[in-house]
C-alpha positions as a printed Julia matrix, in Angstrom:
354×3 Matrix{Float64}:
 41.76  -13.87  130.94
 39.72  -16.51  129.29
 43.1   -17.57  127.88
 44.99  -17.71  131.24
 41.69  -19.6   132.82
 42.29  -22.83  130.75
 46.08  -22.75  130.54
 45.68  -23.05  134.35
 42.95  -25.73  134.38
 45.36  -27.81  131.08
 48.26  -27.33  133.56
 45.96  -28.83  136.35
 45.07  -31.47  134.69
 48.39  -31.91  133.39
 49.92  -32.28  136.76
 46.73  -34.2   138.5
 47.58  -37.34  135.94
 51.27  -37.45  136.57
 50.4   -37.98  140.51
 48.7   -41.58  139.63
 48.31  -44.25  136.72
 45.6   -46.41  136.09
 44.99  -50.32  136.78
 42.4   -52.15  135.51
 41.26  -54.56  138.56
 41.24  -58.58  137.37
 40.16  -61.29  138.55
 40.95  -62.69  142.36
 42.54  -59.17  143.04
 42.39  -57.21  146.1
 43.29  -53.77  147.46
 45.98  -55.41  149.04
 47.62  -57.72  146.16
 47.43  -54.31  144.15
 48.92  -52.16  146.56
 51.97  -54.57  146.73
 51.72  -54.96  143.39
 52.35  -51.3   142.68
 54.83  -50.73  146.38
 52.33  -48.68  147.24
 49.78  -48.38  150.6
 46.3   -49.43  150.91
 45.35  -45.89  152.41
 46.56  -43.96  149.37
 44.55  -46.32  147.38
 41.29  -45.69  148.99
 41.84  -41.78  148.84
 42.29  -41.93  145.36
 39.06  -44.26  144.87
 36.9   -43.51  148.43
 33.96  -45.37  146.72
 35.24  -48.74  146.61
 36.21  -48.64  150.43
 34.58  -51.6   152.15
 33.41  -52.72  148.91
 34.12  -55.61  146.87
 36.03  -55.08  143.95
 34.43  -55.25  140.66
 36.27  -57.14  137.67
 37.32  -54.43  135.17
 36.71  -51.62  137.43
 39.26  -48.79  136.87
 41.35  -48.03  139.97
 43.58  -44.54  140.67
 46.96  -45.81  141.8
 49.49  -43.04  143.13
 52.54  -41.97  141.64
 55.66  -41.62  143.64
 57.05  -42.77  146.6
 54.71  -45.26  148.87
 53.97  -44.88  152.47
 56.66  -47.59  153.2
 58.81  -47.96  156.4
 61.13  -46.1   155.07
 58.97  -43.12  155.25
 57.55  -44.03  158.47
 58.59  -42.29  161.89
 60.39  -43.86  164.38
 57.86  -45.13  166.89
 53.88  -44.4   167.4
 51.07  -44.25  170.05
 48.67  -46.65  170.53
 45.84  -45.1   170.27
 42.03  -46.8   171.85
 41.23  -49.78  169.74
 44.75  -50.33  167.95
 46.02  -53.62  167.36
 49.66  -54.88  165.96
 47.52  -56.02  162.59
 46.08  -52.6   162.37
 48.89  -50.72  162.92
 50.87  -52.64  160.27
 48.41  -52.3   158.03
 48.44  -48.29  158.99
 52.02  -47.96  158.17
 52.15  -50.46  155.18
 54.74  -52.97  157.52
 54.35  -56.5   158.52
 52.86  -57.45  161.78
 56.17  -59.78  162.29
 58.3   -56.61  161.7
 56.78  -54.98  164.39
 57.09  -57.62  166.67
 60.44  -57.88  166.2
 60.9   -54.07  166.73
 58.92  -54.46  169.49
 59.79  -58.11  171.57
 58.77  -56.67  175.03
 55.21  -55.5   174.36
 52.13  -58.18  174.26
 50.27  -58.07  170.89
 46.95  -58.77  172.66
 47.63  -56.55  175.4
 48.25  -53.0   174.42
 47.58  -50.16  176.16
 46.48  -46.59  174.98
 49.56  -44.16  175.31
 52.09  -47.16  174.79
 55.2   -46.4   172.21
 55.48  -49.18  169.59
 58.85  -49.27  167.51
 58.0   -49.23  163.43
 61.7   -49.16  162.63
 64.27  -51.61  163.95
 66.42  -50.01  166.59
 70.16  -49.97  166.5
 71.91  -52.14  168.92
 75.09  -51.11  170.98
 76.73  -54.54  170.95
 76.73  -56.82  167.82
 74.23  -59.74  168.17
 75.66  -63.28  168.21
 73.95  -65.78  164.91
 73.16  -68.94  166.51
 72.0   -71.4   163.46
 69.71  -73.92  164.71
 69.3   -76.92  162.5
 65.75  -78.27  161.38
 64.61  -81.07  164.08
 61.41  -83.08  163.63
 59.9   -82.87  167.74
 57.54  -79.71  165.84
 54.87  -82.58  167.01
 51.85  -80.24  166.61
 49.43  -83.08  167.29
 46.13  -81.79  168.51
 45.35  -85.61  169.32
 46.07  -85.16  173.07
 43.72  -83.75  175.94
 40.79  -81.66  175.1
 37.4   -80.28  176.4
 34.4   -82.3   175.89
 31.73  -80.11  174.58
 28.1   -80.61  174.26
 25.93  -78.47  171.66
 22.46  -77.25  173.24
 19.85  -78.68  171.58
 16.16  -76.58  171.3
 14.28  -76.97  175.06
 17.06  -78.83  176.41
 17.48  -78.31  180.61
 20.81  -78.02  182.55
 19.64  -80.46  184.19
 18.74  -82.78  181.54
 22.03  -82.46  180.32
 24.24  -82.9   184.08
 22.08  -85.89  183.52
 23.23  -87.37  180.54
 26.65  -86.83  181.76
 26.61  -87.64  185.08
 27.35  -84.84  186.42
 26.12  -81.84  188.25
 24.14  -78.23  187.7
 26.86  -76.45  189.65
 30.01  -78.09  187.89
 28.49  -77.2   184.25
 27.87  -73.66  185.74
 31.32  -73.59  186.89
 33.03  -74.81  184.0
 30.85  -72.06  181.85
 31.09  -68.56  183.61
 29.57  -66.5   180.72
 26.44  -68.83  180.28
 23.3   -66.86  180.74
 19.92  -67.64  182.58
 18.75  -69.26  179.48
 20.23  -72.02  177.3
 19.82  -71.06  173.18
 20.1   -73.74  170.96
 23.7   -74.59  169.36
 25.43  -72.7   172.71
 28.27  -74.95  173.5
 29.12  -76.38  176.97
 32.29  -77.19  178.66
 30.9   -80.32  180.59
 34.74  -81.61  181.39
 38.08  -80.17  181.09
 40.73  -81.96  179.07
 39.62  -85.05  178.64
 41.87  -87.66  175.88
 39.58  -88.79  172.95
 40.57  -91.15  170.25
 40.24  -88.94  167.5
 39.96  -90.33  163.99
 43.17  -91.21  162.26
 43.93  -89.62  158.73
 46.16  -91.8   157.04
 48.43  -89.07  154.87
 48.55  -90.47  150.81
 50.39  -88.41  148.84
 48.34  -85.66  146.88
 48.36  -86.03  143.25
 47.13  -82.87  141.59
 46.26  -84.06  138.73
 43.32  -86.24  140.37
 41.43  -82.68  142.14
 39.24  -81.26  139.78
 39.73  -76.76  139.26
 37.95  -75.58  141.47
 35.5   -71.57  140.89
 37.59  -68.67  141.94
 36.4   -67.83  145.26
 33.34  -65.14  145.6
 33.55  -61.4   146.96
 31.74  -62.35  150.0
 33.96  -65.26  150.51
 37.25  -62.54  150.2
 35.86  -60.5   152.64
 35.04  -62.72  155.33
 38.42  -64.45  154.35
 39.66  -60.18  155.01
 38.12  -60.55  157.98
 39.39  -63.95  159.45
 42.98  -63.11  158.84
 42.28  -59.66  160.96
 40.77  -61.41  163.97
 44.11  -64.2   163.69
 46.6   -61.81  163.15
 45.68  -60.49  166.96
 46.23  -63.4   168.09
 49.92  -63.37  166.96
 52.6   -64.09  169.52
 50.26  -66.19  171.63
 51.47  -69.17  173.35
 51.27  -72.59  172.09
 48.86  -74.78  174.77
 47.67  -78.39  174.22
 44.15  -78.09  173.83
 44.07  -74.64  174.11
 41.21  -72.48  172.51
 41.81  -68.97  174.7
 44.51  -66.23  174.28
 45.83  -67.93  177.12
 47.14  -70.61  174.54
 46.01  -72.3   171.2
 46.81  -75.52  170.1
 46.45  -75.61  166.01
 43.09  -76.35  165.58
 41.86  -74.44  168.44
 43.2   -70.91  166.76
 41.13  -71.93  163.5
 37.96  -72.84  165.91
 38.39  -69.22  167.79
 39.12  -67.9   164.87
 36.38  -69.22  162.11
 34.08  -68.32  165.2
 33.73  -64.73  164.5
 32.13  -65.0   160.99
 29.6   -67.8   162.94
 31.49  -71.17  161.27
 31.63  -73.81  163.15
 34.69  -75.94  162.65
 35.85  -79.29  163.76
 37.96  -79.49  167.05
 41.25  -81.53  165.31
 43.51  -81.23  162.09
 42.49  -84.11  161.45
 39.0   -83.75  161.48
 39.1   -80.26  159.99
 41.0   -81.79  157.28
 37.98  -83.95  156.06
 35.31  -80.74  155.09
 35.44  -78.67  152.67
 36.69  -79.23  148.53
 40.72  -79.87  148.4
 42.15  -77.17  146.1
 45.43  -77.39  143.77
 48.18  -75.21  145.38
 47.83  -72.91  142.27
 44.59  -72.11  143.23
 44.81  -71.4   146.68
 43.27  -68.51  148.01
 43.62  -66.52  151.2
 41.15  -68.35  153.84
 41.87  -71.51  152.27
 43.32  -74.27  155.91
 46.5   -75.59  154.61
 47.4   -79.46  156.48
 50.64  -80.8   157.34
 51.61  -83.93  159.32
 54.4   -83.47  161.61
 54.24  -86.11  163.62
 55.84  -89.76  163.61
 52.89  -91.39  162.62
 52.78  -89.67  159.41
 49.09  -88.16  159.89
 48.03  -85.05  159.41
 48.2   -82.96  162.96
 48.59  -79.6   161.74
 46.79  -76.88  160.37
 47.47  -73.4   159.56
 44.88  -70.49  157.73
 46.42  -69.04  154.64
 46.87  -65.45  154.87
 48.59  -64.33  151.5
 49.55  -65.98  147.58
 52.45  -64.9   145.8
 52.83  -66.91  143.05
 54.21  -70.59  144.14
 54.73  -68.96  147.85
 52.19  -69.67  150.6
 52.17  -67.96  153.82
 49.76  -69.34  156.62
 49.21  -67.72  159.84
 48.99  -71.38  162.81
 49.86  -72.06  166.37
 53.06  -73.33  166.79
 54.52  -75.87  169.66
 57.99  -73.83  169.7
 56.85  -70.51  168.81
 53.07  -69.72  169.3
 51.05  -67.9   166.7
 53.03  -67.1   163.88
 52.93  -66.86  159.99
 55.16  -68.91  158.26
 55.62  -70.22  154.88
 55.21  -73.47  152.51
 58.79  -72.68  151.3
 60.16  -73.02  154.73
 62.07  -76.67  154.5
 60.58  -78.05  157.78
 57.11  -77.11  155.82
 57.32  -77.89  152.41
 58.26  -81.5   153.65
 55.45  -82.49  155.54
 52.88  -80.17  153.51
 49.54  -82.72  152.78
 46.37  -80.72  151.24
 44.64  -77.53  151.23
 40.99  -77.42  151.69
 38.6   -74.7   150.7
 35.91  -74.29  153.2
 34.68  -70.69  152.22
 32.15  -69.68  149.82
């Protein structure tokens, strides 16, 4: 019997370490560079190591990676049900598919509208009739300028008054109350106030020069903490995906450019400039070998060769750069530094996390 008892528990063994191999975590990895590293998904990942769930990942630590096949989209079923709370980002992430694959599967539902009990497509559905290639060739009117209208905002300063402020404006209690529906009985300092709608600043001109490598100094890997709020911002983006394109827009109603990375850089209480241009000037400029995720990438794409666009970067693999921004022709989108229209009129990348 005592014979039979370890065969069984050698055989157990045997068979528990031909389901997964071993990876020893280095630096600037994540769950989710070593999940595609390995074609596997982030889920089986975290059942094989449940302690390092919502944890930073420790250099050297020893992760259990799963044998087999991966929870891919070839494995997935044909559709699912949103379920309370889901969003396209989440669900991708559930299924180990990209959010853009799911919009395409999916072209008639709203990202940032779905509703519990609604069917969403995770495999491409087969068309009837063949579908007719139109090639569209690269034109330069992507004039993402953020330069044009915008709201003029005033930061609340400690003991400041409505009124004090209508003052200084010239304007009145009941037009700052109208232009700020959620404001509350009592004014805390650094809320910010819509005192006029779309009005045209001159906003600072960034002459583009040519970055030269060579001249930025290496810059220290990015922290943990840093990762995980960068984790974080490209969540909160991602649901923005598929969102209109609106001069001067900061709403899901539209985003310019710089008013997605505002909204977005909002939820982890970072306060950003309102332009490109102006976002372009904080932060440490970073060689494109080191560029993290979290890391605003500038372009300028407009005549005046400055720089009027910005984008988040959501994902490094090797010299490819994908960046999730609000585009004039297509709204929220991730796109990459390889795309021609990009890689021409790519300027700096700036890291402002840390």
């Amino acid at each position: 019997m005592k014979f039979l008892f370890f065969i069984l528990i050698i055989s157990f063994y045997s068979v528990s370490a031909q389901n997964f191999k071993k990876h020893k975590v280095e630096k600037g990895e994540t769950i989710y560079s070593i999940a595609k590293k390995y074609n596997v998904a982030e889920s089986d990942i975290f059942k094989l190591n449940p302690k390092v769930k919502d944890k930073a990942l420790q250099i050297n630590a020893i992760l259990k990676i799963p044998n087999g096949k991966s929870t891919t989209s070839k494995d997935n079923p044909e559709s699912y049900e949103v379920q309370k709370g889901d969003t396209f980002y989440g669900i991708a992430k559930k299924f180990n598919i990209s959010v853009n694959n799911i919009k395409k599967f999916n072209s008639n539902l709203d990202p940032n509208d779905l509703k519990v009990g609604q069917k969403i497509f995770l495999k491409e559905q087969k068309k009837e009739t063949p579908t007719k290639v139109i090639v569209v060739e690269e034109t330069a009117n992507e004039e993402e300028d953020d330069t044009q209208a915008e709201d003029l905002i005033h930061v609340v300063k400690k003991g400041e008054t409505l009124y004090k402020i209508a003052h200084k404006y010239q304007t009145t209690i009941q037009n700052i109350k109208d232009l700020n529906p959620s404001m509350g009985k009592t004014l805390p300092a650094n809320y910010q106030l819509v005192i006029k709608k779309g009005i045209a600043v001159d906003n600072e001109v960034v002459e583009v020069v040519a970055v030269n490598e060579d001249e930025i100094s290496d810059i220290k890997e990015i922290s943990s903490s840093a990762l995980s709020k960068a984790d974080l911002l490209i969540e909160k983006a991602s649901e923005y995906l598929g969102t209109r394109y609106r001069s001067g827009g900061t709403t899901t109603a539209g985003f310019d450019c710089s008013g997605l990375m505002c909204t977005t850089f909002r939820e982890i209480d970072f306060t950003l400039p309102r332009t490109s241009g102006s976002q372009a000037t904080i932060g440490s400029k970073v060689k494109k070998r080191q560029a993290q995720k979290g890391d605003l990438i500038f372009f300028a794409t407009n005549r005046r060769k400055t720089i009027s666009h910005v984008g988040m970067i959501t994902e490094v693999d090797g010299d490819e750069i994908k960046f999730i921004h609000s585009s004039t022709s297509s709204g929220v989108i991730i796109s990459s530094i390889k795309e021609p229209y990009y890689a021409k009129r790519f300027v700096q990348i700036n890291r402002v996390l840390d």
